[in-house]
N, C-alpha and C positions, 0 to 999 in steps of 0.2 A: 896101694890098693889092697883091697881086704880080700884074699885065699877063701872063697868060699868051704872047702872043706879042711881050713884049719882049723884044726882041736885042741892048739895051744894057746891061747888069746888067754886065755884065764888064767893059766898057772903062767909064760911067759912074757907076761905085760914087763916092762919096765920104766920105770916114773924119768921122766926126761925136762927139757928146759926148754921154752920156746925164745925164741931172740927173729928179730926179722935181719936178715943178709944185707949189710951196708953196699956192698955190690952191685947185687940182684933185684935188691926186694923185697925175694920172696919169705915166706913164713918159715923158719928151720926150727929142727930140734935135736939138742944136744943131749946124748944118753949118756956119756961119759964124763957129769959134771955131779956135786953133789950139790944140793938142795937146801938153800935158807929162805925162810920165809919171812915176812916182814909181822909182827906182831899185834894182832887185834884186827888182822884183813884175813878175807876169804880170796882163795888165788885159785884160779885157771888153771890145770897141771892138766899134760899130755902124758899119756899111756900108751908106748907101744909096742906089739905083738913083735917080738925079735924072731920069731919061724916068718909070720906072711905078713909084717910092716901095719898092720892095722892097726889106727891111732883112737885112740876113745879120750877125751878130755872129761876128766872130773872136778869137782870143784874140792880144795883143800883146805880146811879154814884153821889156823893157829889156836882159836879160841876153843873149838873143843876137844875134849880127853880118847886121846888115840888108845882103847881097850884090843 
């Protein structure tokens, strides 16, 4: 749940992996994986706030030039 007066969201997002929990179910996300993406697809990627857990999903696409 999103910290309403956190001030960090912005500078400590960190890009993570979603997988769903064979277990559970439920929707998880792994921040201690690194990231390949599949080539000429635009992907889903979750962003979150490591001070108050706020998750923001962006979309990340291979095909354009990361400036």
């Amino acid at each position: 749940m999103k910290n309403n007066n956190c001030q960090d969201c912005q500078e400590k997002s960190v890009e993570g992996r979603a997988f769903i929990d064979k277990e559970t179910g439920l929707l998880c996300v792994d921040l201690n994986s690194q990231n390949s993406y599949p080539c000429d697809k635009d992907v889903l990627v979750p962003y979150v706030c490591t001070t108050c857990g706020e998750t923001t999903w962006k979309t990340k696409s291979t095909t354009e030039k990361n400036d």
